[in-house]
PATI-285157 format. One record per residue (C-alpha): residue in one letter; x, y, z negated. Coordinates in steps of 0.1 Angstrom, whole numbers, plus 5000, padded with zeros to 4 digits. Example, Ala and Ser with C-alpha at 12.3 -4.5 7.8 and 13.67 -1.06 7.14 Angstrom:
a, 5123, 4955, 4922
s, 5137, 4989, 4929
END
This chain:
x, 4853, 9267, 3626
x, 4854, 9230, 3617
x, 4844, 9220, 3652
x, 4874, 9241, 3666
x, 4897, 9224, 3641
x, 4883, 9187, 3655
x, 4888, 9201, 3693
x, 4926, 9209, 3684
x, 4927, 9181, 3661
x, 4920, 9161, 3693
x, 4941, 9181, 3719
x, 4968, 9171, 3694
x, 4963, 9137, 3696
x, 4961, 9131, 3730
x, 4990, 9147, 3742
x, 5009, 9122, 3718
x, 4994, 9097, 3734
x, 4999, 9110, 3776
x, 5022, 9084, 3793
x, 5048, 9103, 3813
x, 5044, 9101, 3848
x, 5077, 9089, 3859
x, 5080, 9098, 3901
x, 5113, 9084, 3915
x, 5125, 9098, 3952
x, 5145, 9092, 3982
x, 5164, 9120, 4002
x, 5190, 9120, 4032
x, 5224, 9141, 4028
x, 5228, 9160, 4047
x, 5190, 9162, 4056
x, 5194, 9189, 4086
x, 5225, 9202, 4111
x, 5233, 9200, 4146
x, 5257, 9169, 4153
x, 5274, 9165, 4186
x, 5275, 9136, 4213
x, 5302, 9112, 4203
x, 5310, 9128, 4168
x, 5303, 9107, 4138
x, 5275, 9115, 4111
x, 5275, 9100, 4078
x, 5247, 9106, 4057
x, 5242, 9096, 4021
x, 5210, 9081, 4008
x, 5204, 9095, 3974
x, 5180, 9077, 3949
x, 5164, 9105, 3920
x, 5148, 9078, 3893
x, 5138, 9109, 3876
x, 5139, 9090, 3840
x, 5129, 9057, 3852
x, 5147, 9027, 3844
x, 5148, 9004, 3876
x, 5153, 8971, 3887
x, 5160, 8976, 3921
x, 5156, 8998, 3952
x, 5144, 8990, 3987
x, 5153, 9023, 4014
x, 5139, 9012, 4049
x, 5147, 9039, 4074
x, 5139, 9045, 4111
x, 5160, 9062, 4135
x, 5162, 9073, 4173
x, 5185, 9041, 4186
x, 5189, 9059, 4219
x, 5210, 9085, 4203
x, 5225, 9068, 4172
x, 5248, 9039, 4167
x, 5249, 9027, 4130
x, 5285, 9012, 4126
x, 5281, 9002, 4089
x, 5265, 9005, 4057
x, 5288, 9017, 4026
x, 5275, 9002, 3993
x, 5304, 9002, 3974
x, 5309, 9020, 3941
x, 5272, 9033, 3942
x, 5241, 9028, 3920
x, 5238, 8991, 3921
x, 5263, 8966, 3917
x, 5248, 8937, 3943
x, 5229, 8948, 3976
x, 5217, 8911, 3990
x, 5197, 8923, 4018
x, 5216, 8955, 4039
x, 5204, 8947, 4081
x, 5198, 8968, 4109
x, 5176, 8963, 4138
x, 5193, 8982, 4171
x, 5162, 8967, 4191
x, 5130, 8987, 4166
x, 5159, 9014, 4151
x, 5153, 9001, 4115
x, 5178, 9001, 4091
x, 5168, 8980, 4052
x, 5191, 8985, 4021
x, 5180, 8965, 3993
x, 5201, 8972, 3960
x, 5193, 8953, 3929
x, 5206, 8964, 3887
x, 5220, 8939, 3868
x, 5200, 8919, 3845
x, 5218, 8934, 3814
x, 5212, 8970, 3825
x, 5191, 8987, 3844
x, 5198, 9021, 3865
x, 5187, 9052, 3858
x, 5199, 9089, 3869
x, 5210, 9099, 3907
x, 5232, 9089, 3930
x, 5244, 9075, 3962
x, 5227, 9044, 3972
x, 5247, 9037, 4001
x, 5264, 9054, 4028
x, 5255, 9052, 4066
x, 5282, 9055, 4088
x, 5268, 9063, 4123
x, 5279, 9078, 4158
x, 5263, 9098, 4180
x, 5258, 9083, 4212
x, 5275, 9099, 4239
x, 5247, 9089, 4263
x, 5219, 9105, 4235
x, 5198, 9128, 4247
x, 5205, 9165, 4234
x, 5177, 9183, 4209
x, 5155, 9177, 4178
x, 5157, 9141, 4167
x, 5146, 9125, 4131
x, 5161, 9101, 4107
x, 5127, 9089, 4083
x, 5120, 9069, 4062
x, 5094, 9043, 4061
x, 5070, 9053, 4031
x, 5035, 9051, 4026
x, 5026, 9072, 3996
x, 4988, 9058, 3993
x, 4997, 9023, 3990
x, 5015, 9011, 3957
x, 5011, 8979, 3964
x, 5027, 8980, 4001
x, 5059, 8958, 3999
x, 5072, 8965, 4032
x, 5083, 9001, 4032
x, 5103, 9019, 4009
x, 5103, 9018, 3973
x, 5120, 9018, 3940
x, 5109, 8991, 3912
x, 5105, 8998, 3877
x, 5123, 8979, 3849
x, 5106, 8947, 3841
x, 5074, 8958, 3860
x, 5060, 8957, 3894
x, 5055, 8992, 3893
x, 5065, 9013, 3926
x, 5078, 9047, 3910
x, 5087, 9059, 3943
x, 5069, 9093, 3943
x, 5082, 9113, 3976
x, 5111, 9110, 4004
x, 5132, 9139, 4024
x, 5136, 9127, 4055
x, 5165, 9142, 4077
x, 5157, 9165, 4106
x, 5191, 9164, 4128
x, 5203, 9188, 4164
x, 5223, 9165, 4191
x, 5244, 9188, 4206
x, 5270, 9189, 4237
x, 5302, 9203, 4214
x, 5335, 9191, 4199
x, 5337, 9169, 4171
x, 5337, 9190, 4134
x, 5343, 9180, 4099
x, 5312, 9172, 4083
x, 5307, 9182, 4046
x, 5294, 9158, 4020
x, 5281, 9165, 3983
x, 5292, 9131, 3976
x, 5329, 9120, 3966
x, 5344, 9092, 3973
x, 5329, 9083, 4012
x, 5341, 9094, 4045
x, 5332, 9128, 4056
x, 5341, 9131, 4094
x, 5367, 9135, 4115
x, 5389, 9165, 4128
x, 5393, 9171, 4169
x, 5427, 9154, 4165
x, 5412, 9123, 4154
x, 5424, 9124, 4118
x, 5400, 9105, 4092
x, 5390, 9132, 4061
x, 5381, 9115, 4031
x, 5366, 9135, 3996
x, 5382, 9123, 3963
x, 5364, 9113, 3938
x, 5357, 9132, 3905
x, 5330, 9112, 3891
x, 5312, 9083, 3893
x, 5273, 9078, 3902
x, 5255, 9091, 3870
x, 5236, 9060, 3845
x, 5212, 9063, 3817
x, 5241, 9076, 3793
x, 5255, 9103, 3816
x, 5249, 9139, 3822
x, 5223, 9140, 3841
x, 5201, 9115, 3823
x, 5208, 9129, 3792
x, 5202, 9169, 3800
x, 5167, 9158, 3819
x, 5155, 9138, 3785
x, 5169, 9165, 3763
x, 5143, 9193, 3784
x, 5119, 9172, 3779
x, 5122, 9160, 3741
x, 5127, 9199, 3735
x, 5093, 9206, 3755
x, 5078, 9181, 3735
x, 5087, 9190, 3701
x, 5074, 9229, 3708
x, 5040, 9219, 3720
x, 5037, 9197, 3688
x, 5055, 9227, 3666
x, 5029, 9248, 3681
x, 4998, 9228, 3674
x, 5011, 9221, 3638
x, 5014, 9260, 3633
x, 4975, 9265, 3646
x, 4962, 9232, 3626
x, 4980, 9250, 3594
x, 4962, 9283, 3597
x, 4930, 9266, 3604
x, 4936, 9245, 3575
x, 4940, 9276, 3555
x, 4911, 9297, 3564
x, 4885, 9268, 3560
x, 4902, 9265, 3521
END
């Protein structure tokens, strides 16, 4: 009996003491759909930080620059305030966002990192093409390829990507749907520019999301511990 009441005595402890594994990621929206020769597609980079505070975010991507034309980068109003290093390469098909926090606060949350405006290429060449990005899961200490910086570390807490899986097709031009507010969304057969207005701005540390994620897991927290405290106490009372 006493030696289960040190193994639990022990369990307890070291679950106090687990770090939790923080495991940022990077997704295209939309990351699939068929999108037609000289239509536009805009697709939103979103950044998950999944509790983590960060410094700063690098998104390298690479894309099919046969069938794509990248015609700008939007980085206003999303997750960073300064993005010093935005370039693309139409000779390799590379595109680099680099946003940075301020030094006052940090980001934390999900949203938009930036917005790529693009055209099809009314020369591309119709099927499966793929929009990825440049991520190399087994190397932390990689600097080259994508990743997402801790607060006041070195740390890479960039954990997984969704790369976008796209159809160029021969049709007319649609309006393309976006879960984001506030960026341009496509264009009608007429020509007319549609635009989503915005009803909220890209979530922080103090908002919604943040806070509903680190309520779960305060409330997961404080049942394990309940739990073990109840077992410890009826251990404690039969070896009386």
């Amino acid at each position: 009996m006493k030696k289960l009441f040190v193994f639990l005595l022990s369990t307890f402890y070291f679950l106090l003491s687990t770090p939790v594994v923080l495991a940022a990621t990077l997704s295209l929206s939309p990351s699939s759909g068929t999108f037609n020769k000289n239509c536009p597609l805009n697709l939103d980079i979103i950044l998950d930080t999944t509790g983590a505070d960060t410094d700063g975010t690098d998104a390298i991507l690479i894309y099919d620059a046969s069938r794509f034309t990248v015609n700008s980068i939007n980085t206003q109003n999303k997750v960073y305030p300064d993005y010093p290093g935005n370039n693309v390469d139409e000779a390799s098909g590379k595109i680099t966002i680099s946003g940075l926090a301020s030094v006052t606060q940090a980001f934390s949350g999900k949203g938009s990192l930036a917005t790529l405006n693009m055209t099809v290429k009314e020369t591309a060449p119709t099927g499966a093409t793929q929009i990825k990005f440049d991520f190399d899961p087994n190397d932390k200490a990689k600097t080259t390829d994508s990743n997402v910086v801790q607060r006041g570390t070195v740390s890479d807490v960039l954990n997984s990507v969704v790369n976008g899986s796209y159809t160029i097709g021969t049709g007319t031009c649609g309006v393309q749907a976006s879960p984001i507010p506030g960026t341009t969304i496509g264009t009608t057969p007429r020509g007319t520019t549609v635009v989503s207005t915005p009803s909220a701005q890209p979530k922080t540390i103090d908002d919604a999301v943040g806070g509903q994620t680190g309520m779960a897991e305060l409330t997961f927290a404080v049942a394990i511990v309940g739990g073990i405290l109840t077992i410890l106490g009826i251990l404690g009372l039969a070896l009386l």
